[in-house]
Backbone bond lengths (Angstrom), bond angles and torsions (degrees), N, CA, C in turn:
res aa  C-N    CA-C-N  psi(-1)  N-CA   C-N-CA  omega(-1)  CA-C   N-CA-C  phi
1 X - - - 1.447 - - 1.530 109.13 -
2 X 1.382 117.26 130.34 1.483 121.74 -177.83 1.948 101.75 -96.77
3 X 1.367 89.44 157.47 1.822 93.40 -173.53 1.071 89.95 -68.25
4 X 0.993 126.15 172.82 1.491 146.44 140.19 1.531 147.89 -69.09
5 X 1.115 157.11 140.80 0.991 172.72 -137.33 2.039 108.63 -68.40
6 X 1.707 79.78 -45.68 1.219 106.07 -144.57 2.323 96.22 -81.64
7 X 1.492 76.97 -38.62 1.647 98.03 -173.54 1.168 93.76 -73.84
8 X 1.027 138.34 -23.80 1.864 121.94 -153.61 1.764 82.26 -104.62
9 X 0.809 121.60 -28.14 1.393 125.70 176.57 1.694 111.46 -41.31
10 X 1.625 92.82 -67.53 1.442 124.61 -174.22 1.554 121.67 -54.52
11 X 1.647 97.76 -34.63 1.297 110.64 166.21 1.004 126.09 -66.03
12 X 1.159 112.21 -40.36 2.262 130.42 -173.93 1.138 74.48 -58.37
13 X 1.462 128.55 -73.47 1.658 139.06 -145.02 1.506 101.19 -43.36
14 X 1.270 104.88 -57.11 1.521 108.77 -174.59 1.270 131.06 -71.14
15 X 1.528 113.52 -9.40 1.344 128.42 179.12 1.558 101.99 -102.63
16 X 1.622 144.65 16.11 1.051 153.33 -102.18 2.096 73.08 -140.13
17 X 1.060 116.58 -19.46 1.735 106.41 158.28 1.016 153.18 -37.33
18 X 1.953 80.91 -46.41 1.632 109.35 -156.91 1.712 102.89 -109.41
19 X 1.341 125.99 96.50 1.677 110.19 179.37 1.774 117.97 -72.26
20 X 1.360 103.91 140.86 1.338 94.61 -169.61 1.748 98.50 120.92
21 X 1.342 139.80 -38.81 1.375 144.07 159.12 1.615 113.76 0.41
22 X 1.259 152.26 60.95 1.513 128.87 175.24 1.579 120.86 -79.69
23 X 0.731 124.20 -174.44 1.187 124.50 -161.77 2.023 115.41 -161.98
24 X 0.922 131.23 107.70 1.717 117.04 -171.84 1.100 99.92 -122.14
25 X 1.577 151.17 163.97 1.390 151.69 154.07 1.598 104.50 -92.17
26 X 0.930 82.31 136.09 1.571 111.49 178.87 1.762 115.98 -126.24
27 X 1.341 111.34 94.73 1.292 104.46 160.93 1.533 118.14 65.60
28 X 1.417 113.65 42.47 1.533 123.52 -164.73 2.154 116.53 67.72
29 X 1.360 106.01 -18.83 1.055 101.72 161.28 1.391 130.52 -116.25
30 X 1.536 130.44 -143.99 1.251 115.13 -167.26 1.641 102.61 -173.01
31 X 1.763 103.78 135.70 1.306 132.03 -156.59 1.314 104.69 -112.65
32 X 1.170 105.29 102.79 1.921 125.26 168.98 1.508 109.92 -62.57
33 X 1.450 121.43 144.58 1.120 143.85 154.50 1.215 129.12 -143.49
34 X 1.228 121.59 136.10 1.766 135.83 -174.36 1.424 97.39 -111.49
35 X 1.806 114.23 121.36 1.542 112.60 169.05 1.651 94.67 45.76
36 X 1.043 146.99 46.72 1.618 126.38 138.41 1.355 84.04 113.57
37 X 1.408 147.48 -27.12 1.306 127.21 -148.01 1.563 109.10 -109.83
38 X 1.396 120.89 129.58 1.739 123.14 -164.76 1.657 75.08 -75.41
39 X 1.341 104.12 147.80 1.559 105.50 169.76 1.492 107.39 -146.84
40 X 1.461 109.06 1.28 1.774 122.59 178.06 1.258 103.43 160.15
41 X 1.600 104.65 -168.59 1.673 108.80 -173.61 1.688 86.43 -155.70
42 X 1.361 89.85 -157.23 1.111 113.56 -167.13 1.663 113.90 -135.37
43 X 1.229 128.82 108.83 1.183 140.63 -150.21 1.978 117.60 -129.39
44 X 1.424 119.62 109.04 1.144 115.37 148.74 1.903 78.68 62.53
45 X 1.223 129.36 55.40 1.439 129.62 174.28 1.542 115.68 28.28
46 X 1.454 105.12 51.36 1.750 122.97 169.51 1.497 101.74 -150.44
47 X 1.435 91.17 134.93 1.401 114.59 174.55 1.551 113.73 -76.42
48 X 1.065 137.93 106.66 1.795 143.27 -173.42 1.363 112.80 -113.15
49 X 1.364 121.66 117.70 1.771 118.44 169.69 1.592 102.20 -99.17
50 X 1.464 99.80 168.93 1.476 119.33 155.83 1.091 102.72 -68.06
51 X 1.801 96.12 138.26 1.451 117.61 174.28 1.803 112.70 -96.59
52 X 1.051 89.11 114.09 1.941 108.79 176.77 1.527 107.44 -131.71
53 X 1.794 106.81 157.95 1.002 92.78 171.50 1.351 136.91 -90.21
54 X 1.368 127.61 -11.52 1.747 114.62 133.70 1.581 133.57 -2.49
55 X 1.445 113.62 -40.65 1.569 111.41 -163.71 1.360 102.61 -125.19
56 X 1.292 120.03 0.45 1.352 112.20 163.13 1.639 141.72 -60.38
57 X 1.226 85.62 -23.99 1.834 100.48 160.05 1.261 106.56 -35.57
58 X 1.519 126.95 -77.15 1.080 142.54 -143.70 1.693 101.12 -43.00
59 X 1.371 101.19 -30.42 1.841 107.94 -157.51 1.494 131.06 52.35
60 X 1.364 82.42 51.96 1.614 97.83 175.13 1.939 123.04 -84.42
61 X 0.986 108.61 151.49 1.598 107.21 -169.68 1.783 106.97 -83.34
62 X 1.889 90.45 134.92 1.514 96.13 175.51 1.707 104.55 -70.50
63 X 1.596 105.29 145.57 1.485 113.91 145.84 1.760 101.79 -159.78
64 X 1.360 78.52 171.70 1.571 120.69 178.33 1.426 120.52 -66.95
65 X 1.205 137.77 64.76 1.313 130.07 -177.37 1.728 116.84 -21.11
66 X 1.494 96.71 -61.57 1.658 102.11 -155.28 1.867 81.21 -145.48
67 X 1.492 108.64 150.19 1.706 110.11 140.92 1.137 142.11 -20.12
68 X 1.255 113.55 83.73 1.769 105.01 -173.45 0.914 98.08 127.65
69 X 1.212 139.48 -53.22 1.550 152.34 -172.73 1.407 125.08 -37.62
70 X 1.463 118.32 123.77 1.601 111.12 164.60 1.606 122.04 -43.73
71 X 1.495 130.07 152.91 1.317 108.23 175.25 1.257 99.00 -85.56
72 X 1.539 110.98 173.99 1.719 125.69 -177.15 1.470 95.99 -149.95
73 X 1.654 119.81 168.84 1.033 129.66 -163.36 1.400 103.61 -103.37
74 X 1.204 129.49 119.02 1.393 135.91 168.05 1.825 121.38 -60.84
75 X 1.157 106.33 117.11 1.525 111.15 -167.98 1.971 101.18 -100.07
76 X 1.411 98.45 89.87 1.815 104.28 -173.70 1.437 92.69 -78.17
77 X 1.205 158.46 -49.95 1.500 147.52 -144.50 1.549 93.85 -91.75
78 X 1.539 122.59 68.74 1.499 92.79 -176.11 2.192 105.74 -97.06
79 X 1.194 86.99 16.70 1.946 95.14 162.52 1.222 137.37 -65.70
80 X 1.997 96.39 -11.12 1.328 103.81 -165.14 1.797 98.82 -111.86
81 X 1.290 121.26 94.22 0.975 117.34 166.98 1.425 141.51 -42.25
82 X 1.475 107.23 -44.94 1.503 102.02 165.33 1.853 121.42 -61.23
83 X 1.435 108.66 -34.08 1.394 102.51 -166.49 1.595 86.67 -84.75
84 X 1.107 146.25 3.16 1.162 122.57 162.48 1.491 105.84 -90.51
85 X 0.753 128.28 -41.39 1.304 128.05 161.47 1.966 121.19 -10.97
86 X 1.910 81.85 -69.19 1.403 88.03 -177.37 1.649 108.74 -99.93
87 X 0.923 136.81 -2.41 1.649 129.65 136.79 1.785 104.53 -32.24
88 X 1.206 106.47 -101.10 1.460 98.97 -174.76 1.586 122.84 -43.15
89 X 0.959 121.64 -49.00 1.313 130.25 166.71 1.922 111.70 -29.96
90 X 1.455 106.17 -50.97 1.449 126.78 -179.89 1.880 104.98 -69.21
91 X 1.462 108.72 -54.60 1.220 103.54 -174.35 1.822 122.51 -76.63
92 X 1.442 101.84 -19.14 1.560 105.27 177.39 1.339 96.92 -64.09
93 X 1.272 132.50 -51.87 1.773 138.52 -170.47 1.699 111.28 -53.85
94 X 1.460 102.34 -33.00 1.718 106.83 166.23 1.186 110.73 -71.82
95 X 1.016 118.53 -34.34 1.621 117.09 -158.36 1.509 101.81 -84.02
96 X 1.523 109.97 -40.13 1.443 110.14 170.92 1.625 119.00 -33.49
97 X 1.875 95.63 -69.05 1.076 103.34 -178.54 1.396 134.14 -33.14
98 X 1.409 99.20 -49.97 1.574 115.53 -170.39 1.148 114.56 -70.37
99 X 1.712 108.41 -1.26 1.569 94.70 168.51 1.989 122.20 -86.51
């Protein structure tokens, strides 16, 4: 099942905090970036980040995007604008690091 039109919409909307947000489609779905950095996508109409340890606080649930796939942390409260905010905000700073 590919996201939808409508969801990936909803998501931008909700990430509508953070300037700098990109967004590309990939393969019926769609690959988030903050300032340059892939930090999740958007999957099967669920929002998924990279898992670092920065964002593990949150205690968000592992899954599987797709077959093959690394797991990533599923972000269910995506109503709450600020904590999405600082979810990504938290995980771009891991991801930095790890480079």
């Amino acid at each position: 099942m590919a996201t939808s039109k409508e969801y990936k919409d909803f998501i931008l909307e909700q990430l509508g905090l953070l300037d700098g947000i990109t967004c590309r489609p990939m393969m019926g779905e769609y690959l988030l970036y903050y300032n340059n950095v892939l930090f999740g996508g958007i999957y099967d109409d669920r929002l998924l980040v990279k898992i670092v340890d920065e964002n593990r606080k949150f205690n968000m649930r592992e899954v599987v995007p797709y077959e093959s796939a690394k797991a990533m942390f599923l972000v269910e409260d995506v109503d709450d604008r600020e904590l999405l905010k600082e979810i990504v905000v938290e995980t771009c700073e891991g991801l930095r690091r790890k480079r």
